[in-house]
N, C-alpha and C positions, 0 to 999 in steps of 0.2 A: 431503244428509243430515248433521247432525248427528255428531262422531267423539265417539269416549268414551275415554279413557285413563285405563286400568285401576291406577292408583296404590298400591301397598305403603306401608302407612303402620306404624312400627315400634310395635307395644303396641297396635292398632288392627285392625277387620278393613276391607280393599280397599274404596272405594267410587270406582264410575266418576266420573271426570268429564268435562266435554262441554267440547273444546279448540275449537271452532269453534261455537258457537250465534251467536243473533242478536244479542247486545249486546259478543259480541266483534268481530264482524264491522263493527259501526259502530263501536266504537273503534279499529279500526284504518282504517277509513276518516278518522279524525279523527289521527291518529297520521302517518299517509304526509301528510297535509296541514300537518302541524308539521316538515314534511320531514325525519322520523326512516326511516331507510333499513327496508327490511324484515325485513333479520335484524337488526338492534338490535330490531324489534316482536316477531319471533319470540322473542327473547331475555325482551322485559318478561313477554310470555306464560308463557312455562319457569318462570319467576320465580313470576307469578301461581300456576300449576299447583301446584308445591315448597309452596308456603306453604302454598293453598286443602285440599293433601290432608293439612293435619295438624289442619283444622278439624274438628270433628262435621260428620257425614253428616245434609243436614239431610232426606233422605227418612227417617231414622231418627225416629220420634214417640217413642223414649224421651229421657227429660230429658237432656241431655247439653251440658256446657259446658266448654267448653277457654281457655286466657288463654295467649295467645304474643307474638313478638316478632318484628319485622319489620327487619332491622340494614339501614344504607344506608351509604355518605361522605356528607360534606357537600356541597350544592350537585350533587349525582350526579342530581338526577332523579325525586326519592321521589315528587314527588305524579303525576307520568304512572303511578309502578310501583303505587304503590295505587288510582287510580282505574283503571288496568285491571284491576287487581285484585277491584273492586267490579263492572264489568263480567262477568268470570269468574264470580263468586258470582250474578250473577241469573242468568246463563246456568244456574247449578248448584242452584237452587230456593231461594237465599234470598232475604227478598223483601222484606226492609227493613233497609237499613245505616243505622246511625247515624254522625256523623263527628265528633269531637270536635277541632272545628278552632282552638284557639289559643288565648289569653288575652286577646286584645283585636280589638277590632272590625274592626279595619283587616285583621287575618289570617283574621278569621272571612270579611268579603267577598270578600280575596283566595279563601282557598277557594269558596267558594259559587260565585267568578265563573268557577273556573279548572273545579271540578265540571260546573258546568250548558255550560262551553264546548265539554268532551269528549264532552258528552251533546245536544250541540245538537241530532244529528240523530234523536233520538230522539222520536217523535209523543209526546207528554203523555197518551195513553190507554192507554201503555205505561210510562210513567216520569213521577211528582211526585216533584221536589226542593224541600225547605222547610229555612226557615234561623229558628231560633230567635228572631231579630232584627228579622222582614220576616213570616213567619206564624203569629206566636203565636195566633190567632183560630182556625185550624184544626189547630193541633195538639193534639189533643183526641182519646179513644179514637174517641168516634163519627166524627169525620172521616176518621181513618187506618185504621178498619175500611172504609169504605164505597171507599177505594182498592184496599184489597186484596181485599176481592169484588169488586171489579170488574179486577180479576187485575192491577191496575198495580203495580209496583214502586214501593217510596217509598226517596227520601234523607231523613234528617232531620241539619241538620248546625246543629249547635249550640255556644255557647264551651265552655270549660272554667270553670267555676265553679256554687257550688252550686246557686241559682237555675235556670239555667238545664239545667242535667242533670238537676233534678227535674222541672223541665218537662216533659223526654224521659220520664222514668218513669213518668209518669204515664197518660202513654198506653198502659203492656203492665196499669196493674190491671186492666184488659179481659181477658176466662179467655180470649178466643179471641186476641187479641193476644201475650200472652204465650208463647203457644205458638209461635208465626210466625217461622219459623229466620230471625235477624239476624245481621247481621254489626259489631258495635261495631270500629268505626277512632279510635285516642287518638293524632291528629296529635303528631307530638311526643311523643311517650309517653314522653320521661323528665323532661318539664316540667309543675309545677301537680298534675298528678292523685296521683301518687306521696304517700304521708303525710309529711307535715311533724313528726308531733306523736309519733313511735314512740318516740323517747327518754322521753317525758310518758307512755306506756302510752294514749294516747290516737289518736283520727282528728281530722286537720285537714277542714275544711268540706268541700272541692273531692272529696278521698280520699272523706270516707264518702258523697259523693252518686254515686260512681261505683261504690263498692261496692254500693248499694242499686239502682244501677241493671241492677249486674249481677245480685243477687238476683232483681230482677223476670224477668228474662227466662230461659226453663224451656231453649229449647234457642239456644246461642247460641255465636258467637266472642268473643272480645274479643281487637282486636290492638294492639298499641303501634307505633308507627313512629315509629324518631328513628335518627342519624346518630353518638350520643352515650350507648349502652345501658350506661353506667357504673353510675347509681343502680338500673337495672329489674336487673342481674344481681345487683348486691352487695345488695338487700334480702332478706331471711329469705327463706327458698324456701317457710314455709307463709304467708307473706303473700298473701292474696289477689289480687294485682296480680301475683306473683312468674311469670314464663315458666312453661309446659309443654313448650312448644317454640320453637325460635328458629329463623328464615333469616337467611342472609347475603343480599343484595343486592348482587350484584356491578357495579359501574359499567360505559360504555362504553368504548372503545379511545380516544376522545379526550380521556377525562375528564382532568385536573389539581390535582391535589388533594397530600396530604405527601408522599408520595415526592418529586414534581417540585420542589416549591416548598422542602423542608425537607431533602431529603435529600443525595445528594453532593453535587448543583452548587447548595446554596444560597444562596452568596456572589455567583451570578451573580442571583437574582432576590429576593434579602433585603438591603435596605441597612440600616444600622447605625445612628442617631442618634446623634450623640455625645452622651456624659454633659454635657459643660462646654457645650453650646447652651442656650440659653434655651426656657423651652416654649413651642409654641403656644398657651395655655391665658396665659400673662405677658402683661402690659403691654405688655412692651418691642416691639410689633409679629409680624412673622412671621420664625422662625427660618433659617437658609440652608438647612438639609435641608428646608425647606417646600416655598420656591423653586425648588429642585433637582428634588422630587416634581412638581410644576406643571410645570416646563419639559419631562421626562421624558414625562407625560402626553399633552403637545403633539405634541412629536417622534413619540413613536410613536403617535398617532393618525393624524398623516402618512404615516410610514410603513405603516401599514396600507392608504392611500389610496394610497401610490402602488404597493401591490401588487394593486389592484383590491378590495380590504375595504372597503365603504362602508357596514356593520354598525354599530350602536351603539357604542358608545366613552364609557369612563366611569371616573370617579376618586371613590375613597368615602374621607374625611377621619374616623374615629371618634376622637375626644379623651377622649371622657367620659360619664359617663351622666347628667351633672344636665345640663339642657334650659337653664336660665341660659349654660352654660357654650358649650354649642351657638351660641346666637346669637351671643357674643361671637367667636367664630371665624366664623361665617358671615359677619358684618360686616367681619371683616378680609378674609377671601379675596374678598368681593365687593368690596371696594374694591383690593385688586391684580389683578383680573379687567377692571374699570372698567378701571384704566391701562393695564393690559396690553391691550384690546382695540382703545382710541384709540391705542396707538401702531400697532398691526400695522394697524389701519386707513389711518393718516395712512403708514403704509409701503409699504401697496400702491397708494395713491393715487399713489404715483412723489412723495409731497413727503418731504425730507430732516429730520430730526428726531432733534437729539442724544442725547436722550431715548433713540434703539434700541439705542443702544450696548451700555447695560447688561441688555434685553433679550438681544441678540445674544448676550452673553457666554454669560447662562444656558444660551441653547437649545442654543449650540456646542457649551457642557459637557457639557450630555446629551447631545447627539448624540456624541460622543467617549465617552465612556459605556457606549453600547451599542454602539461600535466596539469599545472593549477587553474588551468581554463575549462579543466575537465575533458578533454580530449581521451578515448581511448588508446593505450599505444602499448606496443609490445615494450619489452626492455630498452633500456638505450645500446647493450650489449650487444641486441640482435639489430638495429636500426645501424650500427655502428659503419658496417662496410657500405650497405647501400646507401649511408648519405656521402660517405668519402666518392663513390661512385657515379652518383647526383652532381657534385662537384667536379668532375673529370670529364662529366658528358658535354657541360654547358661552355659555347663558346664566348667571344671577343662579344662583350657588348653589344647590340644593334644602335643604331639612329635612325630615331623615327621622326623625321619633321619635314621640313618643303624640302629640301636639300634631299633628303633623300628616304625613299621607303625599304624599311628594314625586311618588313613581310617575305618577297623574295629569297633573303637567303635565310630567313627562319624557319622555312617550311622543309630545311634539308636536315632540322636541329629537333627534340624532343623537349628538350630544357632551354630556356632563353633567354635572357635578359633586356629591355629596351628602355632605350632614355630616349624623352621626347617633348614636346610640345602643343604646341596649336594642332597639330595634323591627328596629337593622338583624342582630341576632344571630339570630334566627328564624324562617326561612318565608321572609324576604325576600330576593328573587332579583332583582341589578341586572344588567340586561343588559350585557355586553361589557365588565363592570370587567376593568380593566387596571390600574394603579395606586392604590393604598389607602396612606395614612396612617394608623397606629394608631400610640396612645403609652396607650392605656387598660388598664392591667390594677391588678389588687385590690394594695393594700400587704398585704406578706408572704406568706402561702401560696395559691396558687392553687388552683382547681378545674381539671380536664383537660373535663372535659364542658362548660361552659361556656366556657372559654379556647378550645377547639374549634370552638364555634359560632359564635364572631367570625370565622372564615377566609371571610369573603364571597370571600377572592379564588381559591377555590377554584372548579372547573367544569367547564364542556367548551367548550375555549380552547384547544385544542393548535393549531390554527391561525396565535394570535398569542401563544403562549407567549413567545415571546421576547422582545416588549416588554412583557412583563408585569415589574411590580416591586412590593415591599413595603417600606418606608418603615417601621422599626421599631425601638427600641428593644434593647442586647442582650438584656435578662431576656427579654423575648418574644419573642424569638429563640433562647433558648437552650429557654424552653418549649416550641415547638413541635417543635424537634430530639429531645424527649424524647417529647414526645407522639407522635412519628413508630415513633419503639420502642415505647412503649405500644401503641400502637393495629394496628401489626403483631403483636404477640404476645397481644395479646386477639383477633383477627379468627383465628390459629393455633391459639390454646385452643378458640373453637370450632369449627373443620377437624376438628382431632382428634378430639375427642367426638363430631363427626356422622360422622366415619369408620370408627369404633370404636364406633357404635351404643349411643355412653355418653345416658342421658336430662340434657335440659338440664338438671333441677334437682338433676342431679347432677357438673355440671363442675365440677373445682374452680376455687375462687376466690381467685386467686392469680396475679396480673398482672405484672408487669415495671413498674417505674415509676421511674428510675434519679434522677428530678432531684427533691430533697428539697423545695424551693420547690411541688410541686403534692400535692395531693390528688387522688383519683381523683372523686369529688361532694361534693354538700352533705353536711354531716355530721350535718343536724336530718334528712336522710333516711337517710341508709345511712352504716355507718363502715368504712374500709378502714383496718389500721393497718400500720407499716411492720413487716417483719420485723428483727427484731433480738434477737440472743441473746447472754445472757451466754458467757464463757469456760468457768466451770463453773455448771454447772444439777441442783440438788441435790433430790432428792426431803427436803421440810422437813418431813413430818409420818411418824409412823410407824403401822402398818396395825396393831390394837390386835384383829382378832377371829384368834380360832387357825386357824381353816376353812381362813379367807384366806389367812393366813401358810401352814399347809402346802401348802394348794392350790400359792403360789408356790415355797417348798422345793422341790416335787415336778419342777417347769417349769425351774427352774435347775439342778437336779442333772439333768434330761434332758438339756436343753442341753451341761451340761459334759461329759457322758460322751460325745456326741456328738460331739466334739473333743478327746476323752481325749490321742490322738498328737501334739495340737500343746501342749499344756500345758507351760509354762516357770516354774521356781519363782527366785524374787526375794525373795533372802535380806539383810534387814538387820540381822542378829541380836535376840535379843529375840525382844519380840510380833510385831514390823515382818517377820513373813514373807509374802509375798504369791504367786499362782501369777495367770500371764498365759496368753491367748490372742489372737495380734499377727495382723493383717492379714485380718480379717475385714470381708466383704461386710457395709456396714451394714443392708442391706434384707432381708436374711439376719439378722442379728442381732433386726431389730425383728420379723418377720414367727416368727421359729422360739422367739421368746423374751418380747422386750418387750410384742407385742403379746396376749400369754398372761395377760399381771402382771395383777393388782387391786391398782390404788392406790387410795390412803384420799382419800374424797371432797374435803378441803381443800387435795390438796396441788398446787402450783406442777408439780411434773411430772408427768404423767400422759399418758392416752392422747391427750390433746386436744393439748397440747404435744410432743407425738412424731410427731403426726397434721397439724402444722404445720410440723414441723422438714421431714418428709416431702416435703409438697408442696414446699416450699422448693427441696430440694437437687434434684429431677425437672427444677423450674422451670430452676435454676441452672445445669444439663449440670453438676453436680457427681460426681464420681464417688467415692464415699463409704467409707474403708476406716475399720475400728473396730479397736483392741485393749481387751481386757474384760478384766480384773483383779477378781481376789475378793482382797477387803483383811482383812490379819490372818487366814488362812485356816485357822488350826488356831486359834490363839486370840481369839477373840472381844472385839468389845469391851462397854461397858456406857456409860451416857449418860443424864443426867436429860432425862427424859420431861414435859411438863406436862402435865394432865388431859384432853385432847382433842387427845392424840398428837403435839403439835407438837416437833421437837428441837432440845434444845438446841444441841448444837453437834455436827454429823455430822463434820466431817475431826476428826482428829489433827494437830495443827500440828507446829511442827518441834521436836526433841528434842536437845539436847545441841548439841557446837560440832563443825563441820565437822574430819577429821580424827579424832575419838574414837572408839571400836570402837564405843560404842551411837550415834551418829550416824544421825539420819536424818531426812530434807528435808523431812519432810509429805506427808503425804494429796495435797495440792493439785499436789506436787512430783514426783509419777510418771511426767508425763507428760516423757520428758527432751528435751534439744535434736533430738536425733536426730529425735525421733516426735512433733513438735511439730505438724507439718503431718497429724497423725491424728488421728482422732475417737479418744475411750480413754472407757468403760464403767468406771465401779466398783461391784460387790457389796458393800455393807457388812453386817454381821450383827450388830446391835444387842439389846442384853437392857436395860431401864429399870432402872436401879438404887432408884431412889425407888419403884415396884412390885412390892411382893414378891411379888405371887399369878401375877407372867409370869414363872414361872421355863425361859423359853425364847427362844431368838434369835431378830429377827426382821428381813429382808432388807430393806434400802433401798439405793437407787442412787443415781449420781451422772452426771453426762453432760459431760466434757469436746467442746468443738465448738472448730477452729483458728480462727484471726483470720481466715485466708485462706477458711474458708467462709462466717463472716459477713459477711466484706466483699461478696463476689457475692450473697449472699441478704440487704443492706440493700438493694438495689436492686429490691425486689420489695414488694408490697401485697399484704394481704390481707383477706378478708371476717372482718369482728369478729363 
């Protein structure tokens, strides 16, 4: 019998779902055959379950559609955790997923072959899967009607581009189609589909064919899956694309991904390129951190072998993204590969060849190498044949990029090497890499979401972690130390919010991102800008209707009597008399005060600027003390005004020479050494001299912020 787990969804009423039907039962029969243990299945399950209960209930016939978000790591496992996930949904009566798998063909058939692999065991009069590229002929209302009266479930797994998504829509203009609870999967969902053109007020092609596609269908999911939900969270939250809800995807116990690779010990698995080497990409032949990568490779493929690992083993070289560039380094490495294999050949033959010498050198080095990294290893003596052997197995180079996929003929190879590009940042999964060369990244500011997606050498490798190395660069080395902060305090932001039953489109957007060099995405999709605030932050326009102005009088004079006992008057003689109130709770001040104000539509500080500073200092573990000063408290000051409230000059600068009985430092100058390290509030009370029909005061602020809190809260990004 069939169980049902009764799922609490927040904002939503319960609807069962069926944790054991028959198309979970056959993916886990295909699941224990990919020799995934069976509490890691039970796990992808829980996974599926979390997501599938924040979909619409598709026994529900009222219209209803949700858009969520599916958060993975890299290299973690995403597409077993969705297609058992898609499993779970027919099990749960939805009875046509569509899968929006990739931008280019190579990743569309990788999907299609990976989908139809986990579904092999499924009879065909139960389940059609059709691929945009291979069934266009019958993706047509009439044909995918005539599947599902006849009760089969369909995949339709199509690219990402307009074309082809309109293809898919085309089939729900059918009334009875439309209706037919689906499940929309946007592989990658924070690449291609996302608008390009929002800065333009406009839809890029790919965006409005997926918006129309989701217009067509009456009751439906739409989910994004990607490892990199930078752009999906920082775009406008009523964007149509924007989450309703999000899961985390937690990895398994052997996974390898930034903490391992980036975090304490990554001097032991991150090598350095020096700046003064020549690049791989120059004339001048192959650099010695090349050589060094190469010999490394060898060594620990050995070493794997003489631990009883006779798994794939594999070295991915990315230089570049122009494909020219590609070949020029494949031509080199296959000709130090060539040499390198005649000699280890002519070595195990038992004939002597001076030639090994400088061989020898290399391998020693790395082998000495992963001795000082602390690696255990037998002798070099005993490692000696099996990495000459290692060397002999490995063929010609691969090329991995649009031009062409390597995968194919590496699945005939054990050991392998691949040079590659753009193709290899996405979807693509090299088995048993162990060592990666990169020296690719953008001049000047990078993206984190993309920079991300290069970590191929990320996985589930704890096995042979320890001859794992990365060959890089320090900028991309010091980025992914950053991105390791990053991406723990964004996976923390959302803990908290699903813990505290906050709704997704309501987290704040306000990330940690400490290294100036990255951006969090593209910025033609979504803009994050850094937090940065002046010293003093001056309310610049003044509030011109009387309502307003008392309404505010009224909120400030509550406030002050509220704190009447702590009130200190600050006597400069003259006008310059001032009354304080020192060591207040800032979130107290904004909450019982600030956030009371109506500021004037134009002005630079306001609620949205307080509502920023906010999140900031939460972000920052800053603990926020304010002193608030009403300036000139009995004597008011006056100030030309320009026609549309803007001031002209709100402080009083300084007066007289230090010394003098009227002496006094400025407006700007209150804040003294002592109470430098405090936030300080100023009340000014302004009358327009140049206006004679406002013969009354009227309050503006001013917001001193310390060095010492901008500096922690420059280290943070946030949604524009």
């Amino acid at each position: 019998m069939e169980n049902a787990i009764e799922m609490k969804v927040k904002g939503n009423s319960s609807w069962p779902i069926i944790s054991d039907g028959f198309f979970r039962k056959k993916m886990t029969e295909q699941l224990i055959k990919d020799e995934i243990p069976l509490n890691a299945i039970d796990k992808i399950f829980q996974n599926s379950i979390n997501i599938l209960s924040n979909c619409p209930d598709p026994k529900d016939e009222t219209p209803s559609s949700k858009t969520g978000i599916v958060i993975g790591k890299v290299q973690s496992g995403k597409t077993s955790n969705f297609i058992s996930l898609m499993a779970l949904a027919f099990d749960n009566y939805y009875d046509i997923i569509v899968v929006l798998g990739g931008t280019k063909n190579i990743l569309l058939g990788q999907n299609v072959t990976r989908i139809s692999s986990y579904f092999s065991n499924i009879p065909i009069d139960k389940l059609v899967i059709l691929a945009t590229n291979q069934n266009e002929s019958i993706l047509n209302p009439a044909a995918i009607k005539q599947f599902i009266m006849e009760k089969r479930k369909v995949v339709i797994v199509g690219l990402k581009g307009k074309v082809r998504i309109n293809t898919i829509t085309k089939i729900f203009s059918d009334p009875l189609l439309c209706n037919v609870p689906t499940l929309v999967i946007d592989d990658e969902g924070d690449q291609a589909t996302l608008n390009t053109q929002t800065s333009r007020n406009s839809m890029s092609a790919t965006y409005e064919a997926a918006i129309t596609l989701k217009e067509s269908l009456k009751r439906h999911c739409y989910l994004s899956i990607t490892a990199t939900p930078q752009a999906n969270i920082l775009i406008k939250t009523w964007d149509r694309l924007s989450p309703d809800f999000g899961s985390l995807v937690y990895p398994g116990e052997d996974y390898c991904g930034l903490e391992e690779f980036h975090g304490e010990y990554q001097d032991k698995y991150i090598k350095v390129i020096p700046d003064s080497e020549p690049s791989i990409l120059d004339d001048t032949g192959l650099p010695l951190s090349f050589y060094k990568a190469l010999a490394t490779f060898f060594v620990g493929g050995a070493i794997r072998q003489y631990r009883g690992d006779f798994r794939n083993h594999a070295m991915l070289i990315h230089p570049s993204q122009r494909k020219y560039e590609h070949q020029i380094v494949l031509r080199k490495v296959n000709s130090v590969m060539n040499e390198w294999k005649e000699i280890a050949r002519t070595k195990l033959e038992g004939i002597d060849d001076i030639s090994y010498g400088s061989l020898l050198n290399y391998l020693n080095s790395a082998y000495l190498d992963f001795q000082y990294d602390g690696v255990v290893l037998p002798s070099f003596n005993e490692l000696e044949c099996l990495i000459l052997k290692c060397i002999g197995m490995c063929p010609d180079a691969h090329l991995c990029n649009g031009d062409e996929d390597a995968s194919e003929n590496s699945r005939f190879y054990k050991i392998n090497i691949f040079v590659g590009g753009n193709l290899v940042e996405r979807g693509i999964t090299i088995k048993g890499l162990a060592v990666t060369y990169i020296i690719r990244r953008a001049r000047g500011v990078s993206n984190v979401d993309n920079t991300e997606q290069r970590a191929r050498w990320f996985g589930y490798k704890r096995s042979f972690l320890d001859v794992c190395r990365v060959y890089t660069t320090q900028q991309i080395k010091d980025d992914f130390s950053s991105i390791l902060e990053h991406d723990d305090d964004l996976w923390a932001t959302i803990e908290r919010a699903e813990q505290r039953g906050v709704p997704f489109k309501e987290i704040p957007r306000v990330f940690v991102l400490a290294n100036k060099m990255l951006n969090m995405t593209r910025k033609n999709v979504a803009r994050a800008d850094r937090f940065s605030f002046s010293e003093w932050n001056k309310q610049d326009f003044l509030l011109l209707s009387r309502a307003s102005v008392e309404r505010n009088i009224a909120f400030i004079n509550d406030f002050r009597k509220s704190h009447q006992e702590l009130i200190e008057v600050l006597d400069y003689r003259g006008v310059n008399k001032h009354v304080s109130i020192k060591g207040l709770d800032f979130f107290i001040v904004k909450n019982n005060l600030l956030d009371k104000l109506i500021f004037p539509t134009a002005s630079r500080l306001d609620h949205n600027f307080l509502n920023k500073l906010e999140a900031a200092i939460l972000k920052s573990d800053i603990n926020p003390v304010v002193d608030v000063l009403w300036l000139r408290d009995k004597e008011h000051q006056t100030r030309t005004i320009s026609s549309d409230g803007k001031i002209n000059q709100l402080f009083q600068g300084r007066n007289s020479t230090p010394g003098s009985l009227t002496y006094y430092p400025g407006d700007s100058s209150m804040v003294s050494i002592a109470r430098s390290g405090v936030m300080q509030l100023q009340i000014h009370f302004i009358r327009p001299k140049n206006m004679p029909n406002i013969d009354y005061y009227i309050p503006a602020i001013a917001l001193y912020i310390p060095a010492t809190y901008s500096e922690k809260m420059e280290q943070l990004v946030g949604q524009v």
